[in-house]
C-alpha positions in Angstrom: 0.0 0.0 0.0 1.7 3.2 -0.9 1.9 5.7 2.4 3.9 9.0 2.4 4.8 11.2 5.2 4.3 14.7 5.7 7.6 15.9 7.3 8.2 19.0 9.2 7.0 19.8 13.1 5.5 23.6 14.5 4.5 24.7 17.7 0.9 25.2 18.4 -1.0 25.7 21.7 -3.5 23.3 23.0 -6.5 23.2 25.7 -6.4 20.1 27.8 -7.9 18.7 31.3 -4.5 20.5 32.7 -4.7 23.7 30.9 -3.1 25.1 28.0 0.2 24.1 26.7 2.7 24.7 24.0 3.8 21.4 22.0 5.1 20.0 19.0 2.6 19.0 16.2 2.6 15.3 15.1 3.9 13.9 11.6 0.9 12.5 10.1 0.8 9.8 7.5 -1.4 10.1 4.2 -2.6 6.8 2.4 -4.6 5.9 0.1 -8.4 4.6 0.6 -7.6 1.2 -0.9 -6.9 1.5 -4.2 -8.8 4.8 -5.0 -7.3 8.2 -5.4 -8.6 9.6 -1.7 -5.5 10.3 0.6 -6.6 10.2 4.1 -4.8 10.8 7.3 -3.9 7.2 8.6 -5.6 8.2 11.8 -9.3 10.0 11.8 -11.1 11.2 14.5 -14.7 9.4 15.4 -17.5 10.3 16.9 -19.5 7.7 18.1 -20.7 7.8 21.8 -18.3 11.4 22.4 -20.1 14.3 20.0 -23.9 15.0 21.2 -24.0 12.7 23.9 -20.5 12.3 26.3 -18.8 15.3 25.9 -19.6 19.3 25.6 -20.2 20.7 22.1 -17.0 23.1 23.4 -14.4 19.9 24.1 -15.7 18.5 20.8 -14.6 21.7 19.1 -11.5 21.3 20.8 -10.7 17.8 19.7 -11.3 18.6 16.6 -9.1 21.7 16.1 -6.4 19.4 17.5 -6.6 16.9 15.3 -7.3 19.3 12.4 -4.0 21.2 13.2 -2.0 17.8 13.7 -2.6 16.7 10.0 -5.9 14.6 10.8 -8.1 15.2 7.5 -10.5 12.1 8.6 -13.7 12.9 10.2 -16.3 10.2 10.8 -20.1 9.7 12.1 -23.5 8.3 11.4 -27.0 8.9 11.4 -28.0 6.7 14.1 -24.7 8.4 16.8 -27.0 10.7 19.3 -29.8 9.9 17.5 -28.6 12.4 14.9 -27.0 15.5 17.1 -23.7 13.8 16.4 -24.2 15.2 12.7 -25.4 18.1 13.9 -22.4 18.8 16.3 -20.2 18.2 13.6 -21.7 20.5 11.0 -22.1 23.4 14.0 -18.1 23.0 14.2 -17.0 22.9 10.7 -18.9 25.8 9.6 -17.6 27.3 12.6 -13.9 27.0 12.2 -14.4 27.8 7.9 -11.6 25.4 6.9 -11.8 24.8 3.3 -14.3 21.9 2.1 -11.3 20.3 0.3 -9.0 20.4 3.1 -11.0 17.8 4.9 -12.8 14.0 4.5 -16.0 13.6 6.2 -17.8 10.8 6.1 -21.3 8.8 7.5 -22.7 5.7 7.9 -27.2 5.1 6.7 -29.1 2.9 8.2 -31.0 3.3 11.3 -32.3 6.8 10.8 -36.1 6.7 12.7 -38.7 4.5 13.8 -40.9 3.8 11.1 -40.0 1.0 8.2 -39.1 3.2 5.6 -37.0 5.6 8.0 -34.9 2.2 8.3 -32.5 -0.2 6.3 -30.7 0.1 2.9 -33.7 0.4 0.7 -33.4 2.8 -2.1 -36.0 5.3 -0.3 -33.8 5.2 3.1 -30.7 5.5 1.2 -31.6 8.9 -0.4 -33.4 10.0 2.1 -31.4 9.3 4.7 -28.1 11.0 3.3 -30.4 14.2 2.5 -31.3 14.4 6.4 -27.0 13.9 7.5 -26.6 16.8 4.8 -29.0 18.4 6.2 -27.2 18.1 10.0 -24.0 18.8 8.6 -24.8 21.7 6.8 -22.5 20.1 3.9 -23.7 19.8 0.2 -22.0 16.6 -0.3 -20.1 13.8 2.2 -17.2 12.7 0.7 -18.0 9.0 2.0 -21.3 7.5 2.7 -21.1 4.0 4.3 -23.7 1.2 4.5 -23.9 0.9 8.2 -24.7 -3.3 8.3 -26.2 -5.3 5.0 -29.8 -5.5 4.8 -31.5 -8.9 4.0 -34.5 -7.2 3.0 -33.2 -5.1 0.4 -31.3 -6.4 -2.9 -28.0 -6.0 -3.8 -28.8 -4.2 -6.9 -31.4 -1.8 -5.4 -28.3 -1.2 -2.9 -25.5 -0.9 -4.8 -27.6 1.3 -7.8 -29.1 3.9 -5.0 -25.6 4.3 -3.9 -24.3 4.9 -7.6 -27.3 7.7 -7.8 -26.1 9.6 -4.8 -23.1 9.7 -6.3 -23.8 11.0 -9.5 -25.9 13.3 -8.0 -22.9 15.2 -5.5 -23.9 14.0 -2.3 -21.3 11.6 -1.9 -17.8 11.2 -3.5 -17.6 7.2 -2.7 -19.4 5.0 -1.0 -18.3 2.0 1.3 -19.7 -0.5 3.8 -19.5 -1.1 7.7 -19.5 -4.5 9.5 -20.3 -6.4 5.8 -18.5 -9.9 5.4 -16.3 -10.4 2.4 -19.1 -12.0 0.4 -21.5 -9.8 0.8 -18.5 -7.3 -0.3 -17.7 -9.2 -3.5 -21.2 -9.7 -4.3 -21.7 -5.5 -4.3 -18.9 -5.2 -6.3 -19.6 -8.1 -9.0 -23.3 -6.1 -9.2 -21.4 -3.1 -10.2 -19.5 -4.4 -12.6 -22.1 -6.2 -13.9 -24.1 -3.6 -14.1 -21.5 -0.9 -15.0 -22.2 0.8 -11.1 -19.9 2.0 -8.6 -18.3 -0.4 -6.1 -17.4 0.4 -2.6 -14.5 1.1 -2.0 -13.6 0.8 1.6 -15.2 -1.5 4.3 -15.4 0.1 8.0 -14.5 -3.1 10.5 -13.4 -3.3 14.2 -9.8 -4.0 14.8 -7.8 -4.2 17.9 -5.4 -7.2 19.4 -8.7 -9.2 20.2 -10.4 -8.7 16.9 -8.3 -9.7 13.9 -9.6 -12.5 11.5 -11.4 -10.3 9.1 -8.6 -7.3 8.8 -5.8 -9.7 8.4 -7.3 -12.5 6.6 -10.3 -11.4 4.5 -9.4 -7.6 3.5 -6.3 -8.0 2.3 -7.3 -10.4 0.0 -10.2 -8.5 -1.0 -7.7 -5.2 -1.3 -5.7 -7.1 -4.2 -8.7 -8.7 -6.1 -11.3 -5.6 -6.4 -9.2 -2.7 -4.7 -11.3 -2.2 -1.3 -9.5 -1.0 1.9 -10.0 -1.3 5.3 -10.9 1.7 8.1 -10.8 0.4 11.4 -12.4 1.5 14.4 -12.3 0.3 18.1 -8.4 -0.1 18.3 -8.6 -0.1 22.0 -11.3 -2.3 22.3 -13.7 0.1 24.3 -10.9 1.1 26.6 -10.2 -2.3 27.7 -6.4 -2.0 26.3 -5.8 0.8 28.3 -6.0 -1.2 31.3 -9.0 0.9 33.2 -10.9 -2.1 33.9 -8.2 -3.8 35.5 -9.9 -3.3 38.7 -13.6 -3.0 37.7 -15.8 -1.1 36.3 -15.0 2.8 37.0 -18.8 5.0 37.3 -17.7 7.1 34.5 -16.1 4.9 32.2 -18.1 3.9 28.7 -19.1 0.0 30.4 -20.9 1.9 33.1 -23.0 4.1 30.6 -26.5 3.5 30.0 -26.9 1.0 27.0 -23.5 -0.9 27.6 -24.4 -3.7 29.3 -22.9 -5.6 26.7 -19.3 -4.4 27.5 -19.8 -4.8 31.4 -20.5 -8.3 30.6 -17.3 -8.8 27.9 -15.1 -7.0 30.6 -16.6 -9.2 33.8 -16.8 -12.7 31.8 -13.8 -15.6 31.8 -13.0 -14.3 28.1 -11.9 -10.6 29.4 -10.6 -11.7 32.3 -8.0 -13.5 30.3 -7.7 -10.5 27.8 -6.8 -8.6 30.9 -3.8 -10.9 32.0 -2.3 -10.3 28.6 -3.3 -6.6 28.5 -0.9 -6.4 31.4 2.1 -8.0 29.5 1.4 -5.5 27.0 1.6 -2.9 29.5 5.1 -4.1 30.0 6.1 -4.4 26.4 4.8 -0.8 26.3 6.9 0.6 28.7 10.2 -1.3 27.5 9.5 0.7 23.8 9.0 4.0 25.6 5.3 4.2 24.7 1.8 4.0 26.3 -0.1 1.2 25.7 -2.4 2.9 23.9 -0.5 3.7 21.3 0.9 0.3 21.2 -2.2 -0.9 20.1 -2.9 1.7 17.7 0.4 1.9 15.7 -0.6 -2.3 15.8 -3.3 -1.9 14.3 -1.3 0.5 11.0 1.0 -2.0 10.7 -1.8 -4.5 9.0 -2.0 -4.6 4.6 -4.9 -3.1 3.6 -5.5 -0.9 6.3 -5.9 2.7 5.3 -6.8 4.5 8.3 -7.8 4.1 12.4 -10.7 5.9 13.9 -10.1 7.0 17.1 -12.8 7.5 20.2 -11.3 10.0 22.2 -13.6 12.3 25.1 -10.5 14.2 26.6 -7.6 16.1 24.6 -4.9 14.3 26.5 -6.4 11.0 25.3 -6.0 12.5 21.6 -2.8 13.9 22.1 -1.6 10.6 23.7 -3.1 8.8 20.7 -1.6 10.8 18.6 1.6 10.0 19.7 1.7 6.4 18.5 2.6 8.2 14.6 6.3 8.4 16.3 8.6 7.5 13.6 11.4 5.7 15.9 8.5 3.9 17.8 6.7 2.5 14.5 9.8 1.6 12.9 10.4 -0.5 15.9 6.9 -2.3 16.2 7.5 -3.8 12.5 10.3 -5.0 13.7 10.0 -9.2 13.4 10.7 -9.8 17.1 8.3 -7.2 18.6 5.2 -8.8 16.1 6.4 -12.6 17.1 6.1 -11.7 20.6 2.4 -9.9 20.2 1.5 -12.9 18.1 2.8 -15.4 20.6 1.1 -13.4 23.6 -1.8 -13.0 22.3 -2.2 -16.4 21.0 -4.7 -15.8 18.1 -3.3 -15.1 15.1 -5.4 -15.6 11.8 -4.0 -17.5 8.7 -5.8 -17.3 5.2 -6.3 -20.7 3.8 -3.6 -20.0 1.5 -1.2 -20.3 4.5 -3.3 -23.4 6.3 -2.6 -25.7 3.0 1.5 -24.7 3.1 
């Protein structure tokens, strides 16, 4: 995958937890969206469960100056985040700040938009409709990507893949991808395209951290080389849990205590994450032996993977972006693609994937 590097540093002064400070701004990577023409910033900023709902509309403004200034181009959110005011949040801050619509990649995921049938899904109606209301709450004529936010059973490929194609030609997208598709369902869009002379997606939107890795490092890659479609990942922490906070429980204001995440309370209490936990501890270690946080251990991890064109990143505070930031260190990620340092992950964590190819060798 070709990658290129923006060189040069500046000083700039930031608004944290602490206060303001002076520091240096981060070299930021540029890729490639698979193998289309968009160069995005290897790491984007996310906004699903922060903007609307977890943090002030002022600390979200913050963030996102931050990473605007540090190189980030990659802006990402969804119709169904805050029930919409994630969109809206977003939209307030761009128009707010007047960067320049081409300095910047925004993009948004359709398919749970309302409560009624047709306000759902990845029907033709919903599609349209759908990306008119996240214009709409952006205040943006076009998004740049438009995901596909799950597949939809009820709804067929071609209908799909055409309404997508018409949004398209119509400005209010510049691609399209999917989120949380498997790779048949991936290669089925893009054999409707062709056969229909359509546009294929072009990027698939998957969660990828050290506990999450069969379909980044098995399945995309091999879809990258056949039919061009890249990978953005999201969840590189794993909710938190690599940053060690639930070592000791569950802290009252940590995401596994909100409202609506029973299901990571359970993942972090059950046999499963107790045993992540033991080896998130190692990692700790491994961390502090390459100078680094184990955060950004696990993120410059997950950009070491083929295919992978950029990591969303969930922050709430800026020292948890700055932090996260830091894991674009040159010395530090030349070191993590070192052999020994991926052997002993691999061997730690005790689950990595091989592609059939490698299972008949």
């Amino acid at each position: 995958m070709d990658s290129s590097l923006a060189y040069g540093t500046f000083w700039a002064i930031y608004r944290t937890d602490q206060g303001s400070f002076y520091g240096f701004v981060f070299l930021i990577f540029r890729r490639n969206l698979g193998k289309s023409g968009l160069r995005v910033s290897c790491l984007g900023l996310g906004t699903w469960v922060t903007f609307g709902s977890q943090i002030s509309d002022e600390m979200a403004e913050n963030l996102m100056a931050i990473a605007y200034e540090n190189g980030v181009n990659l802006f990402d959110t969804a119709e169904v985040y805050a029930s919409g005011r994630a969109e809206i949040t977003l939209g307030n801050i761009i128009k707010k700040k007047g960067w320049r619509r081409s300095s910047f990649v925004i993009t948004t995921k359709i398919y749970w938009g309302g409560q009624a049938e047709t306000e759902r899904g990845l029907s033709r109606k919903h599609i349209i409709e759908g990306l008119r209301g996240s214009l709409s709450r952006l205040q943006l004529d076009y998004v740049d990507i438009v995901f596909a936010n799950r597949n939809d059973v009820n709804s067929p490929m071609e209908e799909i893949v055409r309404a997508m194609t018409f949004v398209i030609n119509q400005g209010m997208a510049m691609y399209w991808g999917t989120s949380r598709w498997s790779a048949m369902e991936i290669m089925e869009a893009y054999s409707v395209a062709r056969q229909f002379n359509l546009i294929p997606p072009v990027c698939e939107q998957a969660e990828y951290h050290y506990f999450q890795r069969d379909k980044v490092e098995v399945q995309l890659p091999e879809l990258y080389h056949k039919i061009g479609v890249g990978a953005m990942t999201w969840s590189p922490l794993a909710c938190g849990l690599i940053t060690g906070k639930y070592s000791d429980g569950v802290p009252e204001c940590s995401r596994a205590a909100m409202k609506g995440y029973q299901w990571l309370k359970e993942r972090v209490n059950s046999e499963e994450g107790r045993r992540q936990l033991a080896k998130i501890k190692e990692l700790h270690l491994l961390a502090d032996r390459l100078g680094c946080t184990a955060a950004q251990l696990a993120i410059a991890w997950c950009l070491r993977s083929e295919g992978v064109s950029s990591v969303l990143l969930g922050v709430s505070t800026a020292d948890q972006l700055l932090e996260n930031l830091g894991a674009l260190r040159v010395d530090f990620i030349s070191q993590l693609f070192s052999s020994h340092i991926n052997n002993f992950i691999d061997a730690l964590l005790g689950n990595k994937p091989h592609s059939k190819k490698e299972l008949r060798a």
